[in-house]
N, C-alpha and C positions, 0 to 999 in steps of 0.2 A: 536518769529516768527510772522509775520505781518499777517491778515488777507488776505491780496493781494493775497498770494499762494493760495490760496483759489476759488477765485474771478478771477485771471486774467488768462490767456492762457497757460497752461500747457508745462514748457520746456521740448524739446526731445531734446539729445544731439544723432548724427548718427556717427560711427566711421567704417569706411571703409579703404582700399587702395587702394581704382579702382575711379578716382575725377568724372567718370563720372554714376554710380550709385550712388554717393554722390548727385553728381546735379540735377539726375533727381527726386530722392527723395526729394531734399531741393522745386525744384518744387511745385510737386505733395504735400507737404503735407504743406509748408507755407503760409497757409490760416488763415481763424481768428479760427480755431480749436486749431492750435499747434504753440509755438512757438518756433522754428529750431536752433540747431545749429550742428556744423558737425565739426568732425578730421579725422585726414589721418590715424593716428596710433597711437598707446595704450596710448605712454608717453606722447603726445599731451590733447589726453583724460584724463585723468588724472591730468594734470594741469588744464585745466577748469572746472575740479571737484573741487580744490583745491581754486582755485584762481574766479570763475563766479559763481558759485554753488548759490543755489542749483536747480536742475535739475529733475524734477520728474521721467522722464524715460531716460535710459542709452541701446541706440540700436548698437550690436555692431555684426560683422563680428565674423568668427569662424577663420575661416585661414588668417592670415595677417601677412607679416613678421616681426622678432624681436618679440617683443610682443603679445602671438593672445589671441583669445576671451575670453576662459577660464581663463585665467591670467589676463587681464582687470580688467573681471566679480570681481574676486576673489578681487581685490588692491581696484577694486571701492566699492565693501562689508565694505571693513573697511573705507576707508574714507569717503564714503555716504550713509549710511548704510538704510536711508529713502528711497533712490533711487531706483523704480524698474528698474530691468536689464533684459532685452531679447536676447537671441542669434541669430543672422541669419546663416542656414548654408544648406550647400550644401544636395542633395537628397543623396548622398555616406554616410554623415557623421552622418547620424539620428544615428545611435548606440554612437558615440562620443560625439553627442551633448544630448543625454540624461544621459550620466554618467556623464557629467559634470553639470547638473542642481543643483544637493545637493553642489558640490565640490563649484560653484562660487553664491550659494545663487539665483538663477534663474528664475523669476518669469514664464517666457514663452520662447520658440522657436520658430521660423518659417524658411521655409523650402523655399530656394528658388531653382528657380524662384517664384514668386507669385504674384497676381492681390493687387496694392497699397488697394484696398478696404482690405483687408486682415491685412495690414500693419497697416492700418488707426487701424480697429478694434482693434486689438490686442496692439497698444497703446493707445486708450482712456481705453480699457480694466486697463493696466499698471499702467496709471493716477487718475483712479479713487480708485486702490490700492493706491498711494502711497499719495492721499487725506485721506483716509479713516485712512492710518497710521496715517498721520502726525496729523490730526484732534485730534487723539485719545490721540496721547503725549502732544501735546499745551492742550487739555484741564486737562489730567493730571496733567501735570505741574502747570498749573493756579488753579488747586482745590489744588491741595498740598500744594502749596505756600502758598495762601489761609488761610485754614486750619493750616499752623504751626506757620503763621502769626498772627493770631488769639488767637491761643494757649499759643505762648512768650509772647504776648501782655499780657494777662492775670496774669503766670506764674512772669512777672519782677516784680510783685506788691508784689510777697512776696520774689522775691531776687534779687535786683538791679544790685549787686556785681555779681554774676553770670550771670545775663543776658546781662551786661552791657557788658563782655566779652564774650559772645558768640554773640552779636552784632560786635565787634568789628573782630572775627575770620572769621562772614561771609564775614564784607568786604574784608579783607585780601585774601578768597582763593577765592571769586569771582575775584577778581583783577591778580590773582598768575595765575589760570584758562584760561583767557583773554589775559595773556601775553604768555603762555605756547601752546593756541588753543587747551584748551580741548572743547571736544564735550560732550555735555551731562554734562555742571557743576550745570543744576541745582539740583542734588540730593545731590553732594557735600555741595554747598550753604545752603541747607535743613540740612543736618548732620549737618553743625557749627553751624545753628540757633538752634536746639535741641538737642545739644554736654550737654548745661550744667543745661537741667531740672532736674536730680539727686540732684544737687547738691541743690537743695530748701529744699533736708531729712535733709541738715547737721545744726550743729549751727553755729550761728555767728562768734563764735569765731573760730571755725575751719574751718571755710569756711578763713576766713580773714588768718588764717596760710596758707592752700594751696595755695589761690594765689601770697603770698609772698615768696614763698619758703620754709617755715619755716618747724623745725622738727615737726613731731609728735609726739604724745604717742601713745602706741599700741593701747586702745581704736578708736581712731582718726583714726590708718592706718588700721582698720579692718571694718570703717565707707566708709573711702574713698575706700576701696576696694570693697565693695557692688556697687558702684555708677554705674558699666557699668550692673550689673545684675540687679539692681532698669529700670536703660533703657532701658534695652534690653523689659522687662517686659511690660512696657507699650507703646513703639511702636510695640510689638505683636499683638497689636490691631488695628493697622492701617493696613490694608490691602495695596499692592503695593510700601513698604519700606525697599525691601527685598537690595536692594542695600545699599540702609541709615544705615541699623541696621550695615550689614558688614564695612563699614568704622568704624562707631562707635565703633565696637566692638575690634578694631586695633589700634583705633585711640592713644591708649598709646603705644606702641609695639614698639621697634628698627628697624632698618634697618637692622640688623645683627641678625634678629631673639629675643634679651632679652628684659623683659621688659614681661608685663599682656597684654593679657594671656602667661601661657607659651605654650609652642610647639609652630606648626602650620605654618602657609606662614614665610617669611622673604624675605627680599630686594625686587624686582619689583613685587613679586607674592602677596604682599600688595598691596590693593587698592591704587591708586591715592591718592584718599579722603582721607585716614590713614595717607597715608606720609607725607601729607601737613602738616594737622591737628596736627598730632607731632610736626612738627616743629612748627608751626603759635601758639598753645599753652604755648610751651616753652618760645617762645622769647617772647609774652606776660608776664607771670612769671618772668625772666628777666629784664625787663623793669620796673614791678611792684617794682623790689626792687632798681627803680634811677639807675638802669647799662643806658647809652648811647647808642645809636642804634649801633656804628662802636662796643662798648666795646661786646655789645648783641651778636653778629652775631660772635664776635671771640671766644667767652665761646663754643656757637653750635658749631665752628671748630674743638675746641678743643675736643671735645665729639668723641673720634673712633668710628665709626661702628655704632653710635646713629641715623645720619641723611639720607635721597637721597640726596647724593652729588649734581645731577642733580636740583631739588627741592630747594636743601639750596642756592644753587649759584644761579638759577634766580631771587629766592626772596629776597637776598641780593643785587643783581642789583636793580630789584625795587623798595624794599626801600629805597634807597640810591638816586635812581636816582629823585624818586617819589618828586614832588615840593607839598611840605606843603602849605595845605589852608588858609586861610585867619582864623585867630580868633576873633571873634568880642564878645565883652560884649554888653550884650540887656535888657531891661527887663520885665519882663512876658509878658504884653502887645504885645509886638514886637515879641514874640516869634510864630513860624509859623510852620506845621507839614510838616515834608520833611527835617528839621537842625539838624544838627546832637550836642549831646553836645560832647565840649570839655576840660569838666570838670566837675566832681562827682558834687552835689547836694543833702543838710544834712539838718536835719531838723533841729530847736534850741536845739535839744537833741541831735547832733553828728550823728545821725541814718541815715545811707548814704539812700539815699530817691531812684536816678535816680544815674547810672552811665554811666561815659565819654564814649561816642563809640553809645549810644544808641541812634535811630531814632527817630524822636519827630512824634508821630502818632497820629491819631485824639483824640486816646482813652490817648494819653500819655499826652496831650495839657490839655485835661477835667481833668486827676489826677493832674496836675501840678498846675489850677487856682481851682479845689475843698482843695489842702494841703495850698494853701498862707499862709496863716496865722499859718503854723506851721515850714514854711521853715525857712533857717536860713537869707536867704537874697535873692529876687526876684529883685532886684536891677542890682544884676552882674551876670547876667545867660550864659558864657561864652559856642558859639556855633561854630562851622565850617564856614564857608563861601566858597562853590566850585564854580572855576569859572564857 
């Protein structure tokens, strides 16, 4: 969210049926205080939520045919859910228009007829809520981010392998996210980036089984079975990740209920973030053992009741569709924080140092020229190139 919300003229969308209390209010109120814009009726409204957004305050009529106020209120709750909403309604309908305030999430009412200073009021009132929200979540988001950005960074120094893929999971469901128009992916994004700090308890060598696919021994699946309770554990301590831990905590779980934990949600009453995550991890896995993107995506098919049909099919669109980056070899030197690599990086001992997927950061750039002289080759540091 750009700063400008912030900074510039607070939009009011006015949604009436009568064009000529529209006009006199777009009048009266499109000055350098507010900046206006107006519909005839609900379905109208709602697509310039959809489609012009975002809108800080949403003024909408009680009675209007087809669609009225209440039901707006209600459809605009979920699709703008930042947005405050006010009702206008008749001096009859105060009793209607106060049971519907919980029902459509309702910031305020007013009562017409009424003097525009009133009107005025009562949305700068509105605006300066829905400042007050938004402020709260951008800086949210930006400390979180932050903060876990901070913490992976740290965290890949003692597991490349793991982190390299949970690098590679967040671009995936940020991308899947973006294509699907979720709202709110940045907690998801966060969950893939801190999907695989457990996995730094395990060893080597069973870390390198799990993401090949490979059997276990019961020791091993009694290790990997601790990993969601290891995380759960210590994002307890993060306050305000009450969203993140629930994905995570699904993030192995079917679509048809089987799968750790047992009981519990199954199919759409999983988070978003779970269903992804399943999938986005799997075909990772897949991949890892040389399957093909087309061969990857027909194994998930094959899997009954494993996937969100919905979920698997667009992400199979996207990747399919997705036009592959440029790969360029560089070497250290040349190497710049923002490139992604596009291949593991071992030290003269085998010892996978940086894995493919992961972002080259300021902090990643200083370990990469502090190891030189232990890598196995600074020559061919094979990275992405987006256009």
């Amino acid at each position: 969210m750009s700063v400008a919300l912030f900074t510039s003229r607070p939009r009011v969308l006015f949604v009436d049926d009568e064009p000529q209390f529209l006009a006199a209010i777009t009048r009266s109120l499109r000055t350098s205080q507010f900046d206006v814009s107006t519909a005839s009726n609900g379905t109208a409204a709602l697509e310039l939520l959809r489609n012009n957004g975002p809108f800080a305050v949403l003024v909408s009529d009680l009675k209007m045919p087809g669609m009225g106020g209440v039901e707006l209120l209600r459809e605009a709750h979920r699709i703008a859910p930042d947005t405050c909403r006010v009702l206008f309604t008749g001096q009859l309908d105060i009793e209607h228009a106060m049971s519907a305030v919980n029902d459509g999430a309702i910031f305020r009412f007013i009562v017409k007829p009424c003097a525009i200073i009133v009107v005025a009021t009562t949305i700068k009132a509105a605006a300066e809520q829905y400042r007050l929200i938004t402020a709260e979540r951008v800086l949210l988001e930006q400390t979180l981010r932050g903060s876990v950005q901070a913490l992976t960074d740290v965290l890949a120094l003692a597991s490349p392998m793991a982190f390299g893929r949970a690098a590679r999971s967040r671009q995936s469901v940020a991308a899947l996210a973006a294509a699907m128009r979720l709202d709110e992916s940045w907690y998801v994004e966060i969950a893939a980036m801190l999907s695989h700090m457990a996995f730094v308890t395990l060893p080597t060598a069973t870390l390198e089984k799990v993401f090949r696919g490979e059997a276990l021994c019961e020791t091993e699946q009694a290790m990997v079975a601790r990993l969601p309770v290891v995380t759960e554990q210590v994002l307890n301590n993060i306050p305000r990740l009450e969203a993140v831990r629930e994905i995570l905590r699904y993030s192995r779980k079917r679509f048809d209920g089987g799968g750790e934990p047992a009981g519990g949600p199954s199919g759409e009453d999983l988070p978003w973030g779970a269903r992804a995550l399943k999938i986005i991890f799997d075909l990772d896995t897949i991949e890892s053992e040389g399957q093909s993107l087309l061969q990857a995506f027909e194994i998930l098919r094959a899997r009954q009741g494993w996937y969100d049909p919905i979920i698997l099919k667009e992400l199979a669109e996207l990747r399919t569709q997705q036009k592959e980056p440029e790969i360029r070899t560089l070497r250290l030197e040349s190497i710049r924080p923002g490139m992604t690599l596009a291949a593991d990086i071992y030290t003269k001992y085998g010892v996978l140092y940086m894995a493919r997927g992961q972002e080259i950061t300021p902090s990643g750039l200083e370990k990469l020229n502090n190891w030189a002289l232990q890598l196995e080759d600074t020559q061919t540091i094979r990275v992405f190139i987006h256009d």
